[in-house]
Structure formats: C-alpha cells, structure tokens
N, CA, C and O atoms as a Tinker XYZ file with bonds, in Angstrom:
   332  protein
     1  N    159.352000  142.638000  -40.721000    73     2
     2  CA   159.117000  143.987000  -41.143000    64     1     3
     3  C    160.226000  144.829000  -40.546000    63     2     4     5
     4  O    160.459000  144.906000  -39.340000    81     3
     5  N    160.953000  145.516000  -41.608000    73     3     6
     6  CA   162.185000  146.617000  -40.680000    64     5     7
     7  C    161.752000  147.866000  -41.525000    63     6     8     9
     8  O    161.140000  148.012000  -42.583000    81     7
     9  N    162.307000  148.671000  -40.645000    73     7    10
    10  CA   162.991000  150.016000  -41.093000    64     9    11
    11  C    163.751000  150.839000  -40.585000    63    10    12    13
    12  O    163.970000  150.540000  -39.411000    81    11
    13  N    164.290000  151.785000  -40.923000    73    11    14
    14  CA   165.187000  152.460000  -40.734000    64    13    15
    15  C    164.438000  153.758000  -39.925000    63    14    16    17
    16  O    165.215000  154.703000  -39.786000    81    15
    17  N    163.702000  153.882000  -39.621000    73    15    18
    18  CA   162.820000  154.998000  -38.560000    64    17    19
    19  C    162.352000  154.725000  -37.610000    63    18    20    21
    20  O    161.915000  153.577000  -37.518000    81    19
    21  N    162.214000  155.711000  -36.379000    73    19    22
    22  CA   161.957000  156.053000  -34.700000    64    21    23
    23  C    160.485000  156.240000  -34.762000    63    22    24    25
    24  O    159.797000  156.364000  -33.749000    81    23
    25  N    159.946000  156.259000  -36.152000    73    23    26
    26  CA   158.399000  156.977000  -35.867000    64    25    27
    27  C    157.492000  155.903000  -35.542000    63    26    28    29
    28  O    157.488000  154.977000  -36.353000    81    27
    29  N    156.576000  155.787000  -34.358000    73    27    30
    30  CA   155.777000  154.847000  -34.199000    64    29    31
    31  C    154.694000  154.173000  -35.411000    63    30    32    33
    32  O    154.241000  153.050000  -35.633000    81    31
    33  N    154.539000  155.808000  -36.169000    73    31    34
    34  CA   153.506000  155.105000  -37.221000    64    33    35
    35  C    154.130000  154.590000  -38.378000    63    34    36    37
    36  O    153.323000  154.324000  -39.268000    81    35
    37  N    155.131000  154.401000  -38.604000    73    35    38
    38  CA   155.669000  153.480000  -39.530000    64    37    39
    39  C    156.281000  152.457000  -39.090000    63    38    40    41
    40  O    156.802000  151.690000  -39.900000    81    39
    41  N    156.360000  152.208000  -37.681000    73    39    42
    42  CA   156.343000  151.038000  -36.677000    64    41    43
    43  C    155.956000  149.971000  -36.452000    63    42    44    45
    44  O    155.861000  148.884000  -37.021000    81    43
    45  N    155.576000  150.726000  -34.869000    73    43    46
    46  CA   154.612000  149.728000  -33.940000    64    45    47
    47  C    152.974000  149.928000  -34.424000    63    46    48    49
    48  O    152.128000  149.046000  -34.271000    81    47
    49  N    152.717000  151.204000  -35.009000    73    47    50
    50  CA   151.437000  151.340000  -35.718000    64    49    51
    51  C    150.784000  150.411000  -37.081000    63    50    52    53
    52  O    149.632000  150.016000  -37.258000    81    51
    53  N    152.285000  150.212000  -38.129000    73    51    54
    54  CA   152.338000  149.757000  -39.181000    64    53    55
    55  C    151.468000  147.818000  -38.700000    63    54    56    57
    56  O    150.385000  147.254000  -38.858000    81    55
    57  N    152.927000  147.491000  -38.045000    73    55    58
    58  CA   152.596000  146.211000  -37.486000    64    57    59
    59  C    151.092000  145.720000  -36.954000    63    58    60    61
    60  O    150.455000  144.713000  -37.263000    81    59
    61  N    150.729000  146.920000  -35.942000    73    59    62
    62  CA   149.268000  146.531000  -35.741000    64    61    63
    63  C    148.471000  146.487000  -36.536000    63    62    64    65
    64  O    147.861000  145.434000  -36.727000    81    63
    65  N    148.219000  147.586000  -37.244000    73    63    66
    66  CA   147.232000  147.352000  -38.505000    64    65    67
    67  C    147.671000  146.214000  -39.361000    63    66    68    69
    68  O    146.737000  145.570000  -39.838000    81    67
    69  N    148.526000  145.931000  -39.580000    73    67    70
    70  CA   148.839000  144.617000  -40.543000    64    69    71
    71  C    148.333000  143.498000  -39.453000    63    70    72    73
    72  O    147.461000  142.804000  -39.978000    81    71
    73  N    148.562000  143.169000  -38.321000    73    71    74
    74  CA   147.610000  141.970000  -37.571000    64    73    75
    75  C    146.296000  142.434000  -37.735000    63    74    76    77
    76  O    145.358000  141.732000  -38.113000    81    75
    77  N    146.246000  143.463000  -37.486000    73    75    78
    78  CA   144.162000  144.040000  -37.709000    64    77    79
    79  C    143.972000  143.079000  -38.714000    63    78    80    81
    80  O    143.517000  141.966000  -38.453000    81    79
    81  N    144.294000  143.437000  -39.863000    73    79    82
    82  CA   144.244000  142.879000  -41.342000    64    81    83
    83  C    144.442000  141.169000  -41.809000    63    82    84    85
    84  O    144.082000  140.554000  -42.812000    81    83
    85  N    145.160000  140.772000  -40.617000    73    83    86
    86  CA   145.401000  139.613000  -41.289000    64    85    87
    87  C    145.405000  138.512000  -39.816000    63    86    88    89
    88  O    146.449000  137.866000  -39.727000    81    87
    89  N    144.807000  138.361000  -39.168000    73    87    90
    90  CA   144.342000  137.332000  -38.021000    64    89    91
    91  C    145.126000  136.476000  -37.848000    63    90    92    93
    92  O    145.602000  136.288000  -36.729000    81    91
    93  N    145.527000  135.596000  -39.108000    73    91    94
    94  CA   146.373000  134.259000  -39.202000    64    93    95
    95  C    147.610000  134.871000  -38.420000    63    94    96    97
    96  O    148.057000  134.060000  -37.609000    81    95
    97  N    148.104000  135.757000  -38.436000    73    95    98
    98  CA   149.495000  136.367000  -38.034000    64    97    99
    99  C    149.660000  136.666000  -36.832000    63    98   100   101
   100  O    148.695000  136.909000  -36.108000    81    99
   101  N    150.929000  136.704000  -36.395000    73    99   102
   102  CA   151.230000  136.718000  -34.915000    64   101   103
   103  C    152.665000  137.498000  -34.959000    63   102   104   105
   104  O    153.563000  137.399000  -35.795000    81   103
   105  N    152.613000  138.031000  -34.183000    73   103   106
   106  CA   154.204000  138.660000  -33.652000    64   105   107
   107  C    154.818000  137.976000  -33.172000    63   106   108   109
   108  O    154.299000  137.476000  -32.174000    81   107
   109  N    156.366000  137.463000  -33.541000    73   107   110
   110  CA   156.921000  136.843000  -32.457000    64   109   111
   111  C    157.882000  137.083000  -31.713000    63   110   112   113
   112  O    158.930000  137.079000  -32.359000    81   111
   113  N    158.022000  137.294000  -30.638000    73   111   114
   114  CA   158.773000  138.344000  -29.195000    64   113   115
   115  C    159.684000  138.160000  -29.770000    63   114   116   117
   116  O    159.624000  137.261000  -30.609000    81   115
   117  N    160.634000  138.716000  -29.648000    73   115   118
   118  CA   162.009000  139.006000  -29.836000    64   117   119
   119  C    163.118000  138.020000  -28.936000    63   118   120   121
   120  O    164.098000  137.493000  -29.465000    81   119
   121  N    162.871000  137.922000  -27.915000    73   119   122
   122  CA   163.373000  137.190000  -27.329000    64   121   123
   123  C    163.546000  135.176000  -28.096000    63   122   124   125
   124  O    164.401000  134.335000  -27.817000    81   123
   125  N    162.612000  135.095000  -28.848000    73   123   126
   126  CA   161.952000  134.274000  -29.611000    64   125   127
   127  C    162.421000  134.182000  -31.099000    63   126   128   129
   128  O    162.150000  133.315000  -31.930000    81   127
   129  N    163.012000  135.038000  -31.191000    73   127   130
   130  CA   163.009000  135.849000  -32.761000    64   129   131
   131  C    164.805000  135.794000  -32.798000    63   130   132   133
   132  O    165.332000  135.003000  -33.581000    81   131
   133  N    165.273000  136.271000  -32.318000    73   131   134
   134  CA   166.668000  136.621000  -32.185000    64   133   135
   135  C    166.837000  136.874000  -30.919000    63   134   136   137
   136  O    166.672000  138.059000  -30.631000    81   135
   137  N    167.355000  135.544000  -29.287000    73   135   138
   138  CA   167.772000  135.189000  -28.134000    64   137   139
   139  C    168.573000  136.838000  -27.699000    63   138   140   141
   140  O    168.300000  137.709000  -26.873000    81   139
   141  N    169.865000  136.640000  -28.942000    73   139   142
   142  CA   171.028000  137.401000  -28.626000    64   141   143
   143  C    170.526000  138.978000  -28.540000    63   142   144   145
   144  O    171.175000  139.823000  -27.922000    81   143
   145  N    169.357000  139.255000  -29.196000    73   143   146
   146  CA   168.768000  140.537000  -29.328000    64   145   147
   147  C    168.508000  141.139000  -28.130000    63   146   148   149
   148  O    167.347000  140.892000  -27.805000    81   147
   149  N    169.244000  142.025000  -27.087000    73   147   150
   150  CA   168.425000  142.214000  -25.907000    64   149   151
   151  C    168.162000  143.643000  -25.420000    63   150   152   153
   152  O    167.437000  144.048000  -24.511000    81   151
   153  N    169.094000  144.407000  -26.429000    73   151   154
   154  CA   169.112000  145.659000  -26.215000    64   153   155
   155  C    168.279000  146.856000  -26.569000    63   154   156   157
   156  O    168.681000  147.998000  -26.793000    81   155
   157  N    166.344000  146.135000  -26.588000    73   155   158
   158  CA   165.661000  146.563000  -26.907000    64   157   159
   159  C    164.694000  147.570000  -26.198000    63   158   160   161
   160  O    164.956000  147.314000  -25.022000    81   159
   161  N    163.829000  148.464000  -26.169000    73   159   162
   162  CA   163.184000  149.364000  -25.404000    64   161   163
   163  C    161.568000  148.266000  -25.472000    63   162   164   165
   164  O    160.690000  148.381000  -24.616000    81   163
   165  N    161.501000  147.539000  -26.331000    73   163   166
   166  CA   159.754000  146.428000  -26.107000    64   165   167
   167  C    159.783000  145.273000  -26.195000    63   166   168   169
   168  O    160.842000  145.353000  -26.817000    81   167
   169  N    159.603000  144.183000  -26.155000    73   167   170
   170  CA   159.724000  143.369000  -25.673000    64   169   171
   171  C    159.809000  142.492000  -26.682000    63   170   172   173
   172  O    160.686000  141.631000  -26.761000    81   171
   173  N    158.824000  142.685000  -27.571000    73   171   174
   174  CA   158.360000  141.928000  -28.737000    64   173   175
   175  C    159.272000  142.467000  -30.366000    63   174   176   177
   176  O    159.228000  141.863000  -31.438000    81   175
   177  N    160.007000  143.710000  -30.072000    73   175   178
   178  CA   160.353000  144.294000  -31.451000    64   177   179
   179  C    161.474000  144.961000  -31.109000    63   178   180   181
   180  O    161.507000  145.658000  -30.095000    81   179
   181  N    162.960000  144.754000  -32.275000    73   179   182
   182  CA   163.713000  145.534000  -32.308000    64   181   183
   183  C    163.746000  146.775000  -32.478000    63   182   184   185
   184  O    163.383000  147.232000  -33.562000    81   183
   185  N    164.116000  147.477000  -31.618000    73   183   186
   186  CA   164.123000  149.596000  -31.350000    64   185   187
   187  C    165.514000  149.809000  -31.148000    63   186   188   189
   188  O    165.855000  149.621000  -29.980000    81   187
   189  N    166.201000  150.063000  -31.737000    73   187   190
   190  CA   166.874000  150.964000  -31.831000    64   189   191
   191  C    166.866000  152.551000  -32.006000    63   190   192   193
   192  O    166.112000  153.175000  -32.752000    81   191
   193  N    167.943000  153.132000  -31.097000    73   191   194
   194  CA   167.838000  154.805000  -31.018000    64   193   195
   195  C    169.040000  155.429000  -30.983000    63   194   196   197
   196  O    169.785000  154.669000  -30.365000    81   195
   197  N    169.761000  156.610000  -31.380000    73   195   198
   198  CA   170.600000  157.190000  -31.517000    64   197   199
   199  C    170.889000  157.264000  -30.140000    63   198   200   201
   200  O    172.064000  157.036000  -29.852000    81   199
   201  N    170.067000  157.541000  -29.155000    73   199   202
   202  CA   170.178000  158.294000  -28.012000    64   201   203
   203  C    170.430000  156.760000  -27.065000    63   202   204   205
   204  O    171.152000  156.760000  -26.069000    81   203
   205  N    169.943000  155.907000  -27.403000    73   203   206
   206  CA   169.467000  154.890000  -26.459000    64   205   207
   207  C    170.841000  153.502000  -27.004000    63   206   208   209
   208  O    171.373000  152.679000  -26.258000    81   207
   209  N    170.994000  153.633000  -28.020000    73   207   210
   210  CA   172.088000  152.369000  -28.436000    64   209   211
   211  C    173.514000  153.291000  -29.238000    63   210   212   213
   212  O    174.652000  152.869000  -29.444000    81   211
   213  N    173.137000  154.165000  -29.445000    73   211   214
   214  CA   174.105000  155.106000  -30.048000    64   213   215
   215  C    174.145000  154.314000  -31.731000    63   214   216   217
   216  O    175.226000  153.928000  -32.175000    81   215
   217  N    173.471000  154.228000  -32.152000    73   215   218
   218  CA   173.297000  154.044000  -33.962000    64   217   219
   219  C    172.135000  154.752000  -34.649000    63   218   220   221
   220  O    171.467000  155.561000  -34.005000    81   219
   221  N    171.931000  154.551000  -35.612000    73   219   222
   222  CA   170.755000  155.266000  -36.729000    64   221   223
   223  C    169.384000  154.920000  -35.861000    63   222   224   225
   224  O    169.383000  153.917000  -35.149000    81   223
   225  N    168.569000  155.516000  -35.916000    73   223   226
   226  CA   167.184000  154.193000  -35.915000    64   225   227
   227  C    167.020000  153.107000  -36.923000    63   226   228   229
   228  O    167.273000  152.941000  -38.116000    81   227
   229  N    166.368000  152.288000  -35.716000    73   227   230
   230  CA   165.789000  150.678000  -37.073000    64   229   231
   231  C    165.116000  150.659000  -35.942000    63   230   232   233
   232  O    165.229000  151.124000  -34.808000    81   231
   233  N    163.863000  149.528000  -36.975000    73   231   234
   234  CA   163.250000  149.118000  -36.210000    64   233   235
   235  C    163.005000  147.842000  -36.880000    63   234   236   237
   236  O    163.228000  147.728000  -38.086000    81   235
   237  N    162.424000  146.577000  -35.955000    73   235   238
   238  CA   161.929000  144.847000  -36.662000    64   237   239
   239  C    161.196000  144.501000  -36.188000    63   238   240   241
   240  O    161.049000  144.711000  -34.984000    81   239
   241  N    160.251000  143.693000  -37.012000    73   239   242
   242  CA   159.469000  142.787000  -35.949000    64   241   243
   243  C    159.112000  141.552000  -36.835000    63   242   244   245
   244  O    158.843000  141.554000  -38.037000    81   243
   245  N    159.148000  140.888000  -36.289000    73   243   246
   246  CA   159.155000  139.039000  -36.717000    64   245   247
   247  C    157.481000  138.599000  -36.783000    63   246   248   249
   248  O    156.890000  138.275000  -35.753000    81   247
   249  N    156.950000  138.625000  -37.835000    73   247   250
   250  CA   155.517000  137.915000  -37.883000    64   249   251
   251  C    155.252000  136.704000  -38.551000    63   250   252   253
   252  O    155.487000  136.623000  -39.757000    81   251
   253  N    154.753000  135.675000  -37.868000    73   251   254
   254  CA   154.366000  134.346000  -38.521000    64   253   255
   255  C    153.071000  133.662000  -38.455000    63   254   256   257
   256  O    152.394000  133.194000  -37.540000    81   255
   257  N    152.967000  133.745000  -39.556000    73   255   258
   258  CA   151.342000  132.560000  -40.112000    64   257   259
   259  C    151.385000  131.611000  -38.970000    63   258   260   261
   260  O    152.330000  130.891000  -38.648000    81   259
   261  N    150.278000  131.712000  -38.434000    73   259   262
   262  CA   149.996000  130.525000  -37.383000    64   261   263
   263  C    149.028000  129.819000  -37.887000    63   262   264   265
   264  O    149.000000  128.766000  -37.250000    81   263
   265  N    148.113000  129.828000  -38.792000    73   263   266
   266  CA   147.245000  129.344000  -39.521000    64   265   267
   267  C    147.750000  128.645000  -40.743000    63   266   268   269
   268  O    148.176000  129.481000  -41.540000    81   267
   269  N    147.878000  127.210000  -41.258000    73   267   270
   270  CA   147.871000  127.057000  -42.469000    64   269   271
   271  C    147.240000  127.418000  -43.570000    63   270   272   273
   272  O    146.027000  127.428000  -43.359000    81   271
   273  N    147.531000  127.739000  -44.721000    73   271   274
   274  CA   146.540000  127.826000  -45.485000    64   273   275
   275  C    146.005000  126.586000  -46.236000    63   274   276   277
   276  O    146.839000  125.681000  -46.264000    81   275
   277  N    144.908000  126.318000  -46.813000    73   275   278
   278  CA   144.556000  124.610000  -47.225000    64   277   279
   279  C    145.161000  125.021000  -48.817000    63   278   280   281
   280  O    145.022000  125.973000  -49.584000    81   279
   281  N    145.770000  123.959000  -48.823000    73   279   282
   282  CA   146.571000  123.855000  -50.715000    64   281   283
   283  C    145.227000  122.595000  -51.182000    63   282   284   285
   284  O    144.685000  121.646000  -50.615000    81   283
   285  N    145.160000  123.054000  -52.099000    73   283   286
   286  CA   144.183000  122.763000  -53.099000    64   285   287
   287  C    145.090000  121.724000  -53.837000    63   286   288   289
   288  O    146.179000  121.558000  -53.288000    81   287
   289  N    144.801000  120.784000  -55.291000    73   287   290
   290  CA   145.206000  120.357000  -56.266000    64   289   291
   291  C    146.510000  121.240000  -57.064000    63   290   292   293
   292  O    146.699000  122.420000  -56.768000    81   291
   293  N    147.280000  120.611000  -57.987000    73   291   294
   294  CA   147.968000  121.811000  -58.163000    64   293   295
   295  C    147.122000  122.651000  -59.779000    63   294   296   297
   296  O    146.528000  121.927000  -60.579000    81   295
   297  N    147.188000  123.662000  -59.926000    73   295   298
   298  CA   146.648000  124.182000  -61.545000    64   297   299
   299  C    147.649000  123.981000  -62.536000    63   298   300   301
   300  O    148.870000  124.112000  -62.445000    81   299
   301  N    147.038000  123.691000  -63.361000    73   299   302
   302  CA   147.445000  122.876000  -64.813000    64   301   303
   303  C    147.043000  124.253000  -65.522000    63   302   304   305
   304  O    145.897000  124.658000  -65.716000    81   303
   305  N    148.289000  124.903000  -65.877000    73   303   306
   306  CA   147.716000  125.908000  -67.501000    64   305   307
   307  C    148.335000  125.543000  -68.647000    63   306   308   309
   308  O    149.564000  125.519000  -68.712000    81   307
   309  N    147.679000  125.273000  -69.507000    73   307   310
   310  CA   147.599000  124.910000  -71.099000    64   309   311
   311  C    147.820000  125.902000  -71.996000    63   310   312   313
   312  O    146.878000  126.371000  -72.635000    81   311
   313  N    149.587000  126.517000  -72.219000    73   311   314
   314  CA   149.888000  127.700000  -72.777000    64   313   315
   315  C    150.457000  127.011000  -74.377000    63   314   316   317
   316  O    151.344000  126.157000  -74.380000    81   315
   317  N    149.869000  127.472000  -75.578000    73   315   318
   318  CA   149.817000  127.312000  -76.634000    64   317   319
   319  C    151.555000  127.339000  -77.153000    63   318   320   321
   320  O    152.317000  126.492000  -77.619000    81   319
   321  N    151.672000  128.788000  -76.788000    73   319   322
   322  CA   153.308000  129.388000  -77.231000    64   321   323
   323  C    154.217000  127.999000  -76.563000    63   322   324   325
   324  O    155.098000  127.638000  -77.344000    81   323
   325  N    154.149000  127.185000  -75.282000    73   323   326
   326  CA   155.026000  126.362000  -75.183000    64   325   327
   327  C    155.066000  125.007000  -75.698000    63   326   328   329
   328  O    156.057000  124.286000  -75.582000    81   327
   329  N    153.554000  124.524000  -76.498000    73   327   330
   330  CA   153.611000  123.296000  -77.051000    64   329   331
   331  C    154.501000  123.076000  -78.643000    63   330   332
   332  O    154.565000  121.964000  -79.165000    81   331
C-alpha cells in the first residue's frame, strides 16, 4: 500500500483498518520488506517527510496473506459464443 501523503488517516489508519478487515494479513516490518530501507520514522512502514528526508511525502507498507486460501476444483464454464 503507498501514497504520496503525511496524513495518518490515509496511512497508518488506512493499513489498520484493512488488518481489522482482513485477519489473514500481516504487516511486514520494513526492515523485512526492503533491508536497504532505513531512513524511516516506524519501524514497520516507509515515512517519508519533507522536513525529515528532504523529499515529497510517501508513505508504504508491505502486507502478506499468512493464511492460505483452500483452492477448490477448477470451474468449467460452458460459453455457447465460443463453441
């Protein structure tokens, strides 16, 4: 998840509610995510600041399915127009 804004609620707010929402998911630290990344203000997510790195704001954060999902059979559709 990136963007180009400093505002927490399109952030670090965004991100949480999206784990609220979805359990299987996990943040993954930054350190974890991109080693070389270090010039961050949290631990877990790229911050960038005008004031603090001297560029635009951005912001990232790395989330991954820790849960598989179960795959089923595959579906067979029977479309007329291609026979």
């Amino acid at each position: 998840y990136a963007t180009c804004s400093m505002l927490p609620e399109e952030n670090e707010d965004q991100v949480a509610a999206f784990l609220a929402a979805h359990p299987a998911f996990r943040v993954v630290p930054l350190n974890e995510a991109a080693p070389r990344l270090t010039n961050s203000a949290h631990s877990d997510y790229l911050s960038l600041t005008p004031a603090r790195n001297d560029t635009d704001g951005f912001f990232a954060a790395v989330m991954q399915r820790e849960v598989a999902l179960p795959v089923g059979p595959p579906i067979s559709i029977r479309d007329p127009f291609l026979e």
